[in-house]
Structure formats: C-alpha cells, structure tokens
N, C-alpha and C positions, 0 to 999 in steps of 0.2 A: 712584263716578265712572267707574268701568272695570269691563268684563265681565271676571270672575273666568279665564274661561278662555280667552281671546284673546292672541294671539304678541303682540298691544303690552301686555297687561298682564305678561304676562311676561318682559319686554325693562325695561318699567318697575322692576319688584319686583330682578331683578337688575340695574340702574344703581342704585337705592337701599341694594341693599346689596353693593356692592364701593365705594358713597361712605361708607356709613356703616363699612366695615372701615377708609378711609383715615383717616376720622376717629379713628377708635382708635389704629390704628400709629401717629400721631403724637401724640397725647396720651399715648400707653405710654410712648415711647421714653425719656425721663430714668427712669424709675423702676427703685428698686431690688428687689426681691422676692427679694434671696439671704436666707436664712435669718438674724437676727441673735443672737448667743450676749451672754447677759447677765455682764456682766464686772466685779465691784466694781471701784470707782472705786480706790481703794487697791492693789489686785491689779495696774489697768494702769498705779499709780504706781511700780509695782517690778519694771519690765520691763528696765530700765537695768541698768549692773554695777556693783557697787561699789568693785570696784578688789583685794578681797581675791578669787580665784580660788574657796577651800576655799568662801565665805559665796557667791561665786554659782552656783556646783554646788549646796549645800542649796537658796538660792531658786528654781531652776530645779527641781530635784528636788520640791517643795513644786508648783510651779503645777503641774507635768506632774498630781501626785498631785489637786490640787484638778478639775484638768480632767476627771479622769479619776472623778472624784468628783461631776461637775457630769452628765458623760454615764449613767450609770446614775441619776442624778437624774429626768433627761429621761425615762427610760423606767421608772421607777415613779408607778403612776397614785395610788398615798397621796398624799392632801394633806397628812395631820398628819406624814408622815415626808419628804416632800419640804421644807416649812418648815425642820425641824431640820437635815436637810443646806444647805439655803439659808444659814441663821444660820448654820453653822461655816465655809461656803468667806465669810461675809463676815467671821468673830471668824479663820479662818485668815489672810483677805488684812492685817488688820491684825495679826497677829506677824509676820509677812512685814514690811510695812512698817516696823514697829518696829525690826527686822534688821537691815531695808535702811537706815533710818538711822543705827543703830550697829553696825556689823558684828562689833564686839565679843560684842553678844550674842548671838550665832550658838549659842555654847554650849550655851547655854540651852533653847533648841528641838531637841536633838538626838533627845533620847526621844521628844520628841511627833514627829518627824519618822520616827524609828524604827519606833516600835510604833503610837502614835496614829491617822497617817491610813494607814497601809496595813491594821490592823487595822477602821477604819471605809469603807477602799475594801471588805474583805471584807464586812464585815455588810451595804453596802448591795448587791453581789453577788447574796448568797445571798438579801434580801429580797425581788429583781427575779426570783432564779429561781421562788422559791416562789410567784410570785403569776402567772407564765409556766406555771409547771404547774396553775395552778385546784388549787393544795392550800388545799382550805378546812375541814381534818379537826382535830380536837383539837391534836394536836403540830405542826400548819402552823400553829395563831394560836398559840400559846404559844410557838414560834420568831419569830415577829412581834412578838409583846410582845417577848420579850427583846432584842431589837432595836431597838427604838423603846428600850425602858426602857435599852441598854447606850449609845446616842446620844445619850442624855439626861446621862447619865453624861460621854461625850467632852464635851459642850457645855459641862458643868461645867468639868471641866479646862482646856479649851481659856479659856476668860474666865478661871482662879485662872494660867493662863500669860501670859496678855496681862497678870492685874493685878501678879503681879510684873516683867514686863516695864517694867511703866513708874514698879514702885514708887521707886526709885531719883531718878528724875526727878522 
C-alpha cells in the first residue's frame, strides 16, 4: 500500500507501533511476574504461634532450615535428587504441622531438628558444589551416589518420625 521508503510510511510504521506499545502497557499492568516460591500447603498452615515460645523457636528454626533447604534445591539441576528434597520439605512440613498442633510433641522432633536437617542442608550443599565444579571424575559420582543414597536414608527416618508422630492418635 505504501512506498517502503517514504517520510509517510514512516510516520505511519511509527504511529502503529507506539499504538501497539499502548496496547501492551495496559494489558501488562495487573500482572504479576515476581517470582513465585512453591510453599507446602501444611508449611503455610504453621506460620502462626502456638502459644508455647520453646515449640515456636523450633518451628521457626525448622522453616528457616527447610527454606534454606528449598534454595539449594533451586540451584541443583538433578531431577532425581531435587524430587527427594521435594518429598522431605513436604514429609518436613507435615511434622511441623503435627507440632504445631500438639506442641507437646515438640520433643519428639528435637534430633531430627538437630542433626537431620542441618546435616541434609550439608549434603545438598556439597551436592550443588560438586556439580558447580563440572566434577564428573570417579570420586565426584560416588560422592553423588552417597548422597542421593544418604537422602534416601533421611526420607526414611523422616516418614518412621511422622509415623510415630501420629501413632498415638
């Protein structure tokens, strides 16, 4: 319809496109594009306090660890070892919950709170450096395995803690 290099086709091309920017700007504007962090359902049911001070220091101490357990998550590209940390921050959010509903048994989780997840914030640590340095030698997959396989191991414990958590009940 118009000569490609003429001042009205080009008066034309830009009216069309500072119409079709406006048309953007306002189609964009409600939208959210922050980053969203996936948060078991359970996890954001024990955000509350529950009245005992000691039992919400541990629950509070426990998300920080899960959180912190979710972000090294983020940044190791295994699938099969990112699932197994998935499955513990959701078998985590529920003793947490369990907790939080009877803050009695606060107890109960002190080891696992202890050694368990700061020991598997370590393992996924070192998992995330060793794959940071492109170690792909003998002793870099057999620290891999043992990792994955000592994970496997927490996952265990962590479900035979929830199930005496609710044997009682």
């Amino acid at each position: 319809l118009f000569r490609p290099h003429t001042v009205g086709a080009f008066a034309l091309a830009t009216a069309l496109s500072l119409f079709a920017g406006a048309v953007i700007r306002v189609m964009a504007q409600g939208l959210d594009v922050s980053p969203t962090v996936k948060t078991p359902e359970s996890l954001q049911k024990v955000q509350g306090n529950t009245g005992d001070p000691d039992v919400d220091a541990l629950l509070e101490k426990g998300r920080g660890m899960i959180a912190e357990i979710r972000a090294e998550n983020d940044r190791i590209p295994d699938s099969s070892l990112s699932d197994k940390l998935e499955k513990l921050e959701n078998l985590c959010a529920e003793v947490f919950r369990a907790v939080y509903d009877k803050p009695a048994k606060a107890s109960q989780i002190r080891k696992f709170m202890d050694y368990y997840l700061p020991t598997t914030l370590k393992m996924a640590c070192a998992y995330r450096t060793l794959g940071e340095r492109n170690s792909f030698g003998g002793e870099a997959a057999q620290a891999r395995k043992r990792i994955d396989d000592a994970l496997g191991v927490v996952l265990k414990g962590c479900q035979k803690l929830l199930d005496n958590l609710y044997r009682d009940d």
